[in-house]
Phi, psi and omega in degrees: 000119185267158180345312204290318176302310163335286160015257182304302200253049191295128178272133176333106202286107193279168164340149193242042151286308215262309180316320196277316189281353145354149165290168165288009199232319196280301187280341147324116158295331185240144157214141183297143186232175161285318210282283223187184175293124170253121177259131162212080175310305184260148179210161179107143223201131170238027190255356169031051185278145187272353154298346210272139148324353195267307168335351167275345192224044144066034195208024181294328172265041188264077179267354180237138195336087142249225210226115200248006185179163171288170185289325185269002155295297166353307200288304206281320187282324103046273189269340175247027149301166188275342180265004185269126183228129185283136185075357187245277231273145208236120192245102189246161197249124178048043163249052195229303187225055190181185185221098190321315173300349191289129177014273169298348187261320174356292180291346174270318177317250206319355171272355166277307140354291187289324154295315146002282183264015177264351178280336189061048166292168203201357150332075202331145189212123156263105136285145194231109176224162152243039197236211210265128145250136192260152164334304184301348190279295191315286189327310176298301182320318182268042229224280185291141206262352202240324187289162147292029210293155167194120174270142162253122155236123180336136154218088199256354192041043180274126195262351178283092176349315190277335186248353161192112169280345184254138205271161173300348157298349165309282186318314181302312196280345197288316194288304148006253149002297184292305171341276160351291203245004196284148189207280175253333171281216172214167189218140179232121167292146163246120181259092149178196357268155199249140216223133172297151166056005170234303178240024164255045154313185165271328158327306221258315163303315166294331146316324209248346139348290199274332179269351153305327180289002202218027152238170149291358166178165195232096190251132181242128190209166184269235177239133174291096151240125222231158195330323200283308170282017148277319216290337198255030145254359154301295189297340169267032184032048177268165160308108172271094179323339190214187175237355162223189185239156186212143157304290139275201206291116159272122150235098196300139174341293198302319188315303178303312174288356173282350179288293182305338152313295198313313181310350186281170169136226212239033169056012177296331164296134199285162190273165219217122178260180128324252132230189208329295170271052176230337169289349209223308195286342192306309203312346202231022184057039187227164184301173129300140186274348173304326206045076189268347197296335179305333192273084166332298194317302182306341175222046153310315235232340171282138182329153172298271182327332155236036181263308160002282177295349197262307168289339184289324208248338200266092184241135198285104162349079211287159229283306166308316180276311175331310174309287140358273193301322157327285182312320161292336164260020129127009162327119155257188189083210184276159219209122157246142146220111187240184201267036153228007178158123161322124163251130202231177166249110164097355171265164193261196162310320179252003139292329186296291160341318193258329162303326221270318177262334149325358175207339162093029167233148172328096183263151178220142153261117198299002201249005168252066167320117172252124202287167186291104157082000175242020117081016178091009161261203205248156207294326191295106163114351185239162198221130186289185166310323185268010180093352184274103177304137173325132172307000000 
């Protein structure tokens, strides 16, 4: 699909009265993520998956697509943010508050893309949809020449209408497709989020099985559930997946290992992470950039060959620069480096992100412990080594 079109079928820039009444986290466009730098210039969704993240920031009934900028303002905060490093820093596009694929939205990604890779960035780019990618998709997709790209598709094979409206056979054919036609990018399932007693049958495991045979890799994970998304599954009389809420992703223990048996066997099965990036750097024969290999526990369950590539690359940082460097993004306290992950004080989320891909090593915030095998999700549902659940 080229610029003109992109164009031609421009979605509206709202108002900047109407942005300004916004939380302050929906009309910020970029936000640090662990998987990348997130830009998301357009917002508003009409797929009312009931789970979705847009309920944090107050705009689930935003449904049809616009726009908080043009796509090359997009571009430009983008590469001159302070946390942005050219070749480095892992970028994902429109996953917060839209579905990249959609009709209307389609043409602003790829014109974003495409400056992107006219920049001769190199740079990982995540896209994330459950929505129809067409042959004709690939193509434009396999068009660049310079990103790291890799589509994720959504997949949970959840049947309750009310809590996912769009059925999941979309995604499957979508995930296909990509398979089918992948050249230069890479295509990942992302299988979630997955909720005990609604999609973690054994049906539902033998799906996301057999459709691991049609990606380059397969990351499973749970469900965010967080006050805003109890409060609307409440008020929707839905099923309440939990009896509490966590900051972070709940996957319960019993769950995870029922997975990881089925997955065992005789290797007929695509192969199957954690997380993202780790499922994404496989897909593209590269180490992780996260530096997960230090959480040891975490990659029992990964291919030989890229535990391989993970150790080749993954060297514990010194102690000095690492300090430096804290410190100048407002770290206080103790400075750590031990042989699983900078441990720091006082910092938020997208500076710990950016030591973390700036050195391919783990950062932890020391007043946030990531507990032994639970691998940075939240407690619900794990039982420590003493038998006790995790603080």
């Amino acid at each position: 699909m080229s610029t003109s079109t992109s164009v031609r079928r421009a979605l509206p820039i709202l108002p900047v009265e109407q942005i300004s009444s916004m939380k302050p986290e929906l009309a910020d466009v970029i936000e640090y993520r662990k998987s990348g730098l997130s830009l998301n210039w357009v917002v508003g969704c009409p797929l009312e998956c009931g789970y979705c993240v847009r309920h944090l920031f107050d705009n689930f009934e935003m449904k049809a697509p616009r726009r908080l900028m043009s796509d090359e303002e997009a571009v430009s905060q983008l590469v001159s943010h302070r946390y942005f490093v050219a070749h480095k820093t892992p970028i994902q596009l429109l996953n917060r508050a839209t579905d990249p694929m959609l009709p209307v939205v389609k043409p602003h990604l790829f014109n974003v893309l495409r400056q992107l890779d006219e920049r001769g960035l190199t740079n990982h780019v995540l896209v994330i949809t459950r929505w129809r990618v067409e042959p004709e998709d690939c193509a434009v997709l396999n068009s660049f020449k310079n990103l790291r790209l890799t589509v994720l598709v959504t997949h949970s094979n959840i049947a309750n209408p009310k809590i996912e409206p769009v059925d999941s056979a979309i995604a499957a054919k979508s995930l296909r497709t990509l398979f089918d036609h992948a050249e230069r990018y890479r295509t990942v399932l992302y299988w979630r989020p997955i909720v005990p007693g609604l999609n973690d049958s054994n049906a539902d495991i033998a799906r996301a099985r057999e459709l691991s045979q049609h990606a380059h890799a397969t990351v499973f994970t749970g469900l965010f559930f967080r006050n805003e998304i109890a409060a609307y599954y409440e008020s929707h009389g839905l099923p309440m997946p939990y009896d509490e809420t966590a900051r972070r992703k709940i996957m319960p223990e019993e769950a995870e290992q029922r997975i990881l048996t089925a997955f065992e066997g005789d290797g007929s099965w695509g192969a199957l992470f954690r997380k993202t990036s780790c499922g994404v750097a496989y897909a593209h024969g590269e180490a992780d950039y996260n530096g997960h290999y230090g959480i040891r526990e975490l990659c029992d369950i990964c291919p030989p060959e890229q535990i391989a590539r993970c150790a080749g690359a993954w060297v514990q940082p010194d102690l000095a620069a690492v300090t430096q460097e804290a410190r100048e993004l407002g770290a206080v306290g103790d400075i750590e480096v031990n042989d699983r992950a900078i441990v720091v004080e006082g910092l938020d989320e997208p500076p710990r992100y950016y030591l973390q891909h700036g050195f391919g090593y783990q950062c932890h915030d020391r007043a946030k412990p990531h507990h032994h095998r639970q691998h940075g999700r939240a407690p619900i549902g794990w039982k420590a080594e003493n038998g006790t659940t995790p603080a």
